[in-house]
N, C-alpha and C positions, 0 to 999 in steps of 0.2 A: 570668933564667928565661924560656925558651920556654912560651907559654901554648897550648894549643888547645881549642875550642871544642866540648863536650861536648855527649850528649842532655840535660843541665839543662833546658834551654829547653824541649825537647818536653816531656820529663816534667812541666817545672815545679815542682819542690820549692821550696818559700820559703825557706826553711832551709837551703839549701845553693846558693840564690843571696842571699842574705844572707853566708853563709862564706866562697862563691869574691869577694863585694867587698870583705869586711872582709881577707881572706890577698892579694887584689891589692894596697890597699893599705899593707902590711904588708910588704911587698915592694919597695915603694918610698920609704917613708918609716920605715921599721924600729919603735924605739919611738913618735916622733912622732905615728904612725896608732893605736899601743894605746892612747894617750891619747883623741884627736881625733875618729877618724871614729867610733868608739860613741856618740858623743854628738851627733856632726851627723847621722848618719844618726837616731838617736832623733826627734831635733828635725824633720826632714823630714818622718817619719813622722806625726807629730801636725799637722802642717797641716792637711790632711783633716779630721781628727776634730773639732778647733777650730773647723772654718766648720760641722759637724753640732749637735754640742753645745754647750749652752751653759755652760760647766765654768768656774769660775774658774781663771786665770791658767795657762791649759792651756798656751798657746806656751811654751816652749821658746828662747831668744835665746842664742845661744851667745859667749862669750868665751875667742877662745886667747890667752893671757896667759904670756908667759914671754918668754926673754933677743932683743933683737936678732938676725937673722942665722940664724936655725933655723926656716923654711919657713914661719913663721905663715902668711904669704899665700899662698906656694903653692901649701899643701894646702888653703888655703880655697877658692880658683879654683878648684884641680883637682878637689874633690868638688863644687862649685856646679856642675861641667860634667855633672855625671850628674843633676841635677834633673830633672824630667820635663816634659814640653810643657806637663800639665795645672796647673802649678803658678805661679802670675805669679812670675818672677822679674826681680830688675834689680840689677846690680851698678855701685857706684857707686864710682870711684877714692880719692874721700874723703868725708868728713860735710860735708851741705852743706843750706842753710836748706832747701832744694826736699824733700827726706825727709819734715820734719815740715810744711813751709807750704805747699808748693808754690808756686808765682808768677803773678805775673800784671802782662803786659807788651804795649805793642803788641797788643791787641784778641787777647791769647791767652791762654789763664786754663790752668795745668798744673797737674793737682790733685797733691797731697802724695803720694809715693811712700809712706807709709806703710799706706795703702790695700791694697796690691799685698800678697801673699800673702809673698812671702822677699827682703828686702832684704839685701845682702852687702857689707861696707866691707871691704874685705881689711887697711884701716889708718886706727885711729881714735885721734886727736891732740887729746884731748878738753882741752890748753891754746890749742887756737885756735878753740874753737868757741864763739862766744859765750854770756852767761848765762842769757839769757831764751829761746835755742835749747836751751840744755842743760836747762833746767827742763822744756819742751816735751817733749825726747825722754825725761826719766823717764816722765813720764805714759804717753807714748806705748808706753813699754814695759810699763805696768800696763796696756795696752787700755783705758783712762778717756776720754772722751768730749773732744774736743779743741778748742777754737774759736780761731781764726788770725787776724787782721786783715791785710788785702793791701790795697796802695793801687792804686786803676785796676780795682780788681776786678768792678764794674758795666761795665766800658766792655769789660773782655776777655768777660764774660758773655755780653751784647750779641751777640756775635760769633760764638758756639759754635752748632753742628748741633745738630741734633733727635737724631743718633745719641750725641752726647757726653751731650748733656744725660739721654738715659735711662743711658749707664752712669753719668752722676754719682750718678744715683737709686738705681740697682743696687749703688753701694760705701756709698751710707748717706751723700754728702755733700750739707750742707742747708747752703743760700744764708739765713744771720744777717741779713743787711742789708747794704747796697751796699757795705759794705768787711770782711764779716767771713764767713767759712765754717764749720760745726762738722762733725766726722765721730768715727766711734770707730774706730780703728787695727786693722786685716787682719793689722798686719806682725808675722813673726817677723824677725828680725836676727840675722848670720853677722858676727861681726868679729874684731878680733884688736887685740894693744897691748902695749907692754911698758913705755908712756909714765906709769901712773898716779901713781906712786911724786911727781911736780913738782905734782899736785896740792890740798888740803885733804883732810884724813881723813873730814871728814863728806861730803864731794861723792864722793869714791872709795866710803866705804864704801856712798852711794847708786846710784850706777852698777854696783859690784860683786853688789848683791844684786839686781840687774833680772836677772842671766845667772848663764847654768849655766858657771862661770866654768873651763875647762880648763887647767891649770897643772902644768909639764912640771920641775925640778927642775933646777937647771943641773947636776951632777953627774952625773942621769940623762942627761941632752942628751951632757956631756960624753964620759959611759962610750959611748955608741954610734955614737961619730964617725963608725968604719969603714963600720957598719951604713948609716949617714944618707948615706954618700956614696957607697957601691955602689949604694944606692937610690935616689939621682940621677939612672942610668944607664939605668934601665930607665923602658920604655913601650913600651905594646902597642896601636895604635888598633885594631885589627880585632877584639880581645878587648874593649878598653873599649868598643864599641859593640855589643858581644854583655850584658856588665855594663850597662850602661845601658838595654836591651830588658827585659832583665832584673827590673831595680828595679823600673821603671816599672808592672809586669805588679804585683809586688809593693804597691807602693802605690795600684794600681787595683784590687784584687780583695780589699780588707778589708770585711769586715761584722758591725760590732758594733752592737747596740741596745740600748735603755736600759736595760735587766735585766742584760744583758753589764757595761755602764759601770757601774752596781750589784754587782755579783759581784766585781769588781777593787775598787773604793772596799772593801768587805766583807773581801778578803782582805791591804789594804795596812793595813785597819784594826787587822788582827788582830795583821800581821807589826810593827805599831807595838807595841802590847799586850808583845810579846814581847820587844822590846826594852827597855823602861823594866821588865821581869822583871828583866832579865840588869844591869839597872844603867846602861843605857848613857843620855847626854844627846843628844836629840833638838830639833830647833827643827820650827816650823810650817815653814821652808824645805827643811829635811831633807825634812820628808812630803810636802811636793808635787812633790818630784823625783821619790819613792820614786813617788807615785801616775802623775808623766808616764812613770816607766819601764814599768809594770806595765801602761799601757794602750801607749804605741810596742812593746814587746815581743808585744802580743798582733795589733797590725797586723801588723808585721811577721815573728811566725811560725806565728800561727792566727788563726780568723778568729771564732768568735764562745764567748769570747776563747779563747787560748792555755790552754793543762791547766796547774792551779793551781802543782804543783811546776815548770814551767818557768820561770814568773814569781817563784815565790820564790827558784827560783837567780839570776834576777837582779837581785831584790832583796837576796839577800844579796852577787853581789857588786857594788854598788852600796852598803852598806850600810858595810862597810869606808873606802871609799874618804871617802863624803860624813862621816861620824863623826869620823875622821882627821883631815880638814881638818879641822871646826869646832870639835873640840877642843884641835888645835894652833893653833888661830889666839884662842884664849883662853888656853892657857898663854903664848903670846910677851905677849899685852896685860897678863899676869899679871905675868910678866916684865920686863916695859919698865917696871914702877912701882916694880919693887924688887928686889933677892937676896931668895931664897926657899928654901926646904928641903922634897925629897921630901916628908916630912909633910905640908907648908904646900899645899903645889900637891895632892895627894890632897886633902885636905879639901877645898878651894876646887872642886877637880873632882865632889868626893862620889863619888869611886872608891877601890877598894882600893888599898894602900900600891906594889903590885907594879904594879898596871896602869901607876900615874903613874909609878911608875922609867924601866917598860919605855919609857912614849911621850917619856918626856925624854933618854932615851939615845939613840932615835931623830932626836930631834930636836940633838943631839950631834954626832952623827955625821954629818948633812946641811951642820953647821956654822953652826946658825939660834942656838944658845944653847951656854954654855960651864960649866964646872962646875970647883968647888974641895969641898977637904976642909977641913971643923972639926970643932976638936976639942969636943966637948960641956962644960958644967960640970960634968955629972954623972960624967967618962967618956964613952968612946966617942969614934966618929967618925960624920960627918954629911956629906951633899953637901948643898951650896951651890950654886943653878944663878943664871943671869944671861943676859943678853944682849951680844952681843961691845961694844966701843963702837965 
């Protein structure tokens, strides 16, 4: 596709420089970006809002999670390349102690990237990163207050300008005693992995729940081969730096105030209400997505916020998606402890007898769980579901 460069820019619509990034990249990475860039671009959007207010657990840390060999990094690069000047950014080839501790060597003291506004690991191999680092970076992904032990770290202090020394004051990092730093964590985090699976359940499932975890279905990957590899092909720099002008305009000209930030908690509360109506199972995780979407959506298509029905469309669709998951990833744990029967798995769900048919067919059909018929004592027939071995 030949792209050319429209009056967007004079005009400035947000919303349809919002469209022409999400359809460029959608163009290059086909399904890939339906998944992906909705959710990075979200995540970007709320930096801003994060260093304004003071919101719990507002960031946003993105994980693309799925098979080897399908653009995780890629596309993580290629959208980190449109971030904006105003936003600290630093991409790091892999996870390395310098993130969460920073160092200090030779009369030179490197505070903790974690500081920095968007940190980006295009590939994270969380069996080589030690355990007392890996304990660090949960925290650090809960923005909890961090304290680091560096040895030499008096003697690299010693050595630092008067200009360093006020931004170490500007990012909040406070000198503990001659070998110890504490700061609380700026960082949102861009990563990607398909490695979880060699690790302990309880360590994965603690790393899983720090990120708005993106998970692409190998069958979906599969069916859009063709797609994924025409979209290899393309790229437009003279458009992408119109895109990029673009955004940027976008993420500098939002203005919400605490009434705004009030009116969205108000209407995410509601759209919660409506949901435990309809039956549906909800977690505290679900609703702070629901809440990061409802304020990124209102950056990035109005400004003090966006008109209530445009954030409920994307909370509802948003609302599909996060549900889906977290109810299928309780049926498999349901699953994995034993054969089970429609009825059994409804119940356990506290949903109707159809809804649970429908989500285990689905889940059938992907090929996560496998189903047999019995025959009842009383009569009849019964599905028996399982997981493959």
């Amino acid at each position: 596709m030949q792209y050319t460069i429209d009056k967007w820019l004079k005009i400035f619509d947000k919303a349809h420089v919002v469209s022409q990034l999400l359809t460029y990249f959608r163009d290059c990475y086909s399904v890939i970006a339906d998944y992906a860039v909705p959710q990075l671009l979200q995540s970007l959007a709320l930096i801003p809002v994060a260093k304004r207010f003071n919101l719990v657990r507002l960031r946003k840390h993105i994980l693309l999670y799925w098979d080897a060999g399908w653009l995780k990094s890629t596309i993580l690069q290629h959208f980190a390349s449109f971030v904006p000047p105003s936003v600290e950014l630093t991409i790091e080839s892999s996870f390395s102690d310098a993130v969460v501790r920073g160092s200090a060597a030779r009369g030179r003291f490197i505070p903790p990237l974690a500081v920095k506004d968007l940190v980006v690991v295009p590939e994270l191999n969380v069996a080589l990163i030690k355990d007392e680092i890996l304990q660090i970076l949960l925290s650090v992904l809960e923005n909890d207050r961090i304290t680091v032990r560096l040895v030499k770290l008096a003697e690299a202090l010693a050595e630092i300008d008067e200009d360093t020394r006020l931004w170490l004051a500007q990012k909040g990092i406070e000198v503990v005693d001659a070998n110890a730093i504490s700061y609380v964590p700026q960082m949102t985090m861009w990563t990607a992995s398909h490695t979880l699976e060699s690790i302990n359940d309880n360590l994965r499932d603690a790393i899983l729940s720090r990120f708005t975890v993106v998970h692409i279905p190998t069958g979906v990957l599969a069916s859009h081969i063709v797609d994924v590899y025409r979209g290899m092909l393309r790229r437009d720099p003279e458009y992408e730096a119109q895109l990029r002008e673009g955004l940027e305009r976008v993420l500098s000209s939002w203005s919400l105030s605490d009434k705004d930030v009030a009116t969205i908690h108000k209407w995410v509360e509601d759209f919660l209400k409506s949901l435990l109506d309809e039956g549906y199972l909800v977690t505290p995780r679900d609703a702070s997505e629901m809440l990061k979407t409802a304020i990124a959506v209102s950056v990035l298509y109005g400004a003090s916020p966006a008109p209530r029905p445009f954030v409920e469309d994307a909370l509802g669709q948003l609302k599909e998606f996060l549900l889906r998951e977290s109810v299928e990833e309780r049926v498999l744990k349901l699953l994995a402890s034993r054969p089970m029967t429609t009825k059994e798995i409804a119940k356990e769900l506290g949903v109707p007898y159809m809804r649970a048919y429908r989500l285990l067919k689905r889940l059938e059909r992907a090929r996560l769980i496998v189903s047999a018929v019995r025959v009842k004592e009383k009569g009849g027939k019964e599905y028996v579901w399982t997981v493959p071995a």
